[in-house]
C-alpha positions, 0 to 999 in steps of 0.5 A: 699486149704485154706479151705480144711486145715482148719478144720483139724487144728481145730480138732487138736487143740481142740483134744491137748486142751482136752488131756491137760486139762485131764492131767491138771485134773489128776495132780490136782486129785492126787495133792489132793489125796495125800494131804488126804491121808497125812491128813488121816495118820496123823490123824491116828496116831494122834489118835493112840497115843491119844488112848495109852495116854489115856490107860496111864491115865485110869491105871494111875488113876486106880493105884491111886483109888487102893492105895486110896482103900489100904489107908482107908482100905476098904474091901467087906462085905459078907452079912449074910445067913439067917437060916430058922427057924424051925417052930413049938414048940415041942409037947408032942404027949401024952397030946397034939393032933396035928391038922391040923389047928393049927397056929404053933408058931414060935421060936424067933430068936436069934441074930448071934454073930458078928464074928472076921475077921482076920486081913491081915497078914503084907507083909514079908518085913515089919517085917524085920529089920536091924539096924546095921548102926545105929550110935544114936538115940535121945529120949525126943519127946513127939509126934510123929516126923513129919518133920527133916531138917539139914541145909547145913552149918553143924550147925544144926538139926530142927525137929518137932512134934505135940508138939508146938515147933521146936527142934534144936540139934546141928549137931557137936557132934550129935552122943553125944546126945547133948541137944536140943534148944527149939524154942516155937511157938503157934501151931505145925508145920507140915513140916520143913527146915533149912538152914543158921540159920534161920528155915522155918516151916508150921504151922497147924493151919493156914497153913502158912510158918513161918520163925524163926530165932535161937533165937525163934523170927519170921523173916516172915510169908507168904501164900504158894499159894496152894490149902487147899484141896491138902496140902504140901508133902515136902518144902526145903531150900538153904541158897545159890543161883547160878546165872549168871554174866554177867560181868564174863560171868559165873556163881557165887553162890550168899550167903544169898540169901535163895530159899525155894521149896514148892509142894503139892498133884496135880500139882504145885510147887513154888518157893519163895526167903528170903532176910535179911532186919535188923532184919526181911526177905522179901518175893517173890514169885519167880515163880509158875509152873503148870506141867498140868500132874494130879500128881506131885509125887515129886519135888526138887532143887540142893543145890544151887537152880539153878535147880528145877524138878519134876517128874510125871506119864508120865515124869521128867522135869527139869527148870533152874531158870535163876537167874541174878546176883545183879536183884534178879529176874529169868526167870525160863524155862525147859531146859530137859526132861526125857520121862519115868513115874517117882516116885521120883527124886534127883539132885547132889549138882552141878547139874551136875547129876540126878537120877530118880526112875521109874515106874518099880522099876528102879533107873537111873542116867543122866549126865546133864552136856551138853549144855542146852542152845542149847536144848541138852538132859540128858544122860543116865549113869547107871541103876539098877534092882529094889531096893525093892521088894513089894513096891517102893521108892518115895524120892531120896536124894543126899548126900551134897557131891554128891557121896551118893543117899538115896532113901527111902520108907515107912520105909526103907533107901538104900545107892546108889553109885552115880557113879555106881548105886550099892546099898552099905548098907541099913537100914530095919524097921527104925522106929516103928510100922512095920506093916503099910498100906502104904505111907500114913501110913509111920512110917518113916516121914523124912529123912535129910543129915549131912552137912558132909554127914557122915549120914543121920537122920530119925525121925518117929512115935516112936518119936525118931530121928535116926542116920544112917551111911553112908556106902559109904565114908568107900568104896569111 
């Protein structure tokens, strides 16, 4: 009976042994079926997104080549047509027999008159002009005005030209026409900022950041660290700096330590730090930031320097400098971003708010006034229709008491509602020549804050610094 048994046992067992390992096969088959379709989906989307970013770049850089084309004027050339020439001179049938093999002889041809061309008719916006916020303007520049800065403790006004000097007219009394000292240097500067009785130019020849002090003399000079062939678009100056004190367990602002933001044409942006040292500053290079994104279209810092953004083609970030009170060191680190392709971008003086100019036109503000610490995101509070038509702003300015933003273009100031985002006045065609092709071709160079932010001051290609009202402290 023993041996009857026994191969049927053995048959069973070979029989579950084989359904198991077909289960077993199954289960690592679909294990790694579904592991590449995983794969496979992910790497779909993977180069979905890629292909979006790309189209992104590909009418980011078509853009550019588009303003650059606008920028040097360049125009198709229509190939003068030829005229056939009329073979042959006149005969006299009468004295003259025509034979048949008589070479005839050709007119010599006269050189075509080179035509005119027309001149494009400027954009309507650009011929119009409304000044009636205008206050004062101030005369006796003997170039066209290149850089204006007021400094945040209401003393003064820097301004410069290709003249070789740095004018200062005191902010008190400015609407009086008061006179200008005179700061002579060796060479004209190109950008300026002021702030806490001293005053920090680029000079033209070397390329340097030169500090001056009221009475002429230099305190400091020092290399930027940019590129030559991708020059400065803009520097900034606060005489004051917000740092954390660890005793407190919170954070003071720090007085006489000076910050000065610089940003070029690509994309990077520094950050440097001035001390007094007796009757000269020391200089450090605080930190350098490449934001990688192939164009920075603006950069700026809150008024007391604790934190710096920049805005670009795909985004807006924001960096908290992480300044130490009493180590004079920062551990500068992004704390936000904003997903949207941003022109410009302004920070309150608190750094409570900020604002954006997008890519439509649009203006936005966000609250940032969350947690950063713990990785919270910039809350959108208002947003408005497009501030100008043809044409975009590409600078944002918060007044110093945060309840005024003046975004600018080429030649025009808006007055903005920090709370609301409603426009309240405006200045059209600030600065001569109205007719222009661009940014690049800007008659309005710079525009500055009264420390009391009861204007804002301009200065451009007509020479002349200019004094605009600001509409909304009669409304706030």
């Amino acid at each position: 009976s023993t041996q009857s048994t026994g191969p049927p046992r053995f048959r069973n067992t070979m029989l579950l042994l084989g359904v198991l390992g077909i289960t077993v096969a199954a289960v690592v088959l679909l294990v790694i079926y579904t592991g590449v379709s995983t794969m496979y989906s992910s790497i779909s989307s993977w180069r979905a997104r890629r292909r979006e970013q790309n189209a992104e770049w590909d009418a980011m850089i078509a853009e550019l080549d588009a303003k650059d084309a606008s920028l040097k004027g360049t125009s198709t050339k229509k190939k003068d047509k030829k005229k056939p020439t009329k073979g042959g001179r006149r005969r006299n049938r009468l004295h003259e027999p025509e034979d048949e093999g008589e070479m005839e002889e050709e007119k010599p041809e006269v050189a075509a008159m080179p035509i005119a061309k027309k001149k494009a008719a400027p954009s309507p916006w650009m011929m119009e002009q409304d000044h009636r916020l205008m206050l004062q303007q101030l005369k006796g520049f003997k170039y066209p005005i290149l850089g204006v800065s007021c400094s945040g403790d209401g003393e003064m006004v820097a301004s410069c030209s290709r003249e070789r000097c740095i004018l200062v007219h005191p902010q008190a009394g400015l609407e009086e026409k008061p006179g200008a000292k005179r700061l002579n240097t060796d060479d004209y500067a190109i950008h300026v900022a002021a702030g806490g009785g001293v005053v920090a130019a680029v000079m033209a020849d070397s390329y340097k950041v030169r500090v001056y002090g009221l009475d002429g003399t230099v305190l400091t000079e020092f290399e930027p660290g940019h590129a030559l062939d991708k020059p400065l678009v803009r520097i900034s100056l606060t005489e004051t700096a917000m740092a954390y004190d660890q005793a407190a367990h919170a954070m003071c602002i720090q007085e006489g330590v000076y910050t000065l933001l610089t940003f070029d044409r690509g994309t990077l942006f520094r950050l440097h730090t001035l001390h007094h040292e007796g009757s000269e500053m020391r200089h450090e290079r605080l930190a350098a930031i490449d934001t990688k994104k192939i164009v920075n279209y603006d950069c700026c810092m809150n008024q007391h320097a604790r934190y710096v953004a920049a805005a670009n083609f795909t985004d807006c970030k924001l960096w908290d400098m992480g300044r130490q009170a009493g180590s004079g060191q920062a551990q500068i680190k992004p704390v936000t971003t904003i997903g949207r392709k941003s022109l410009a971008v302004g920070i309150s003086p608190e750094g409570d708010t900020m604002a954006l100019i997008c890519a439509d036109g649009t203006m936005r503000g966000y609250n940032l006034g969350m947690d950063l610490e713990r990785g919270g995101e910039a809350k959108e509070l208002w947003a408005s229709g497009p501030l100008v038509e043809g044409r975009t702003s590409h600078w944002l300015l918060y007044s110093p008491d945060g309840k005024t933003i003046a975004a600018m273009d080429s030649n025009t100031i808006l007055f903005v509602c920090a709370q609301s985002g409603c426009v309240v006045g405006k200045v059209l065609g600030a600065h001569a020549p109205l007719q222009h092709i661009g940014v690049g071709d800007a008659p309005m160079a710079s525009v500055s804050w009264l420390a009391d932010s009861r204007a804002i001051v301009s200065g451009g290609e007509d020479r002349l610094l200019k004094l605009w009202r600001n509409p909304n402290l009669a409304t706030s």
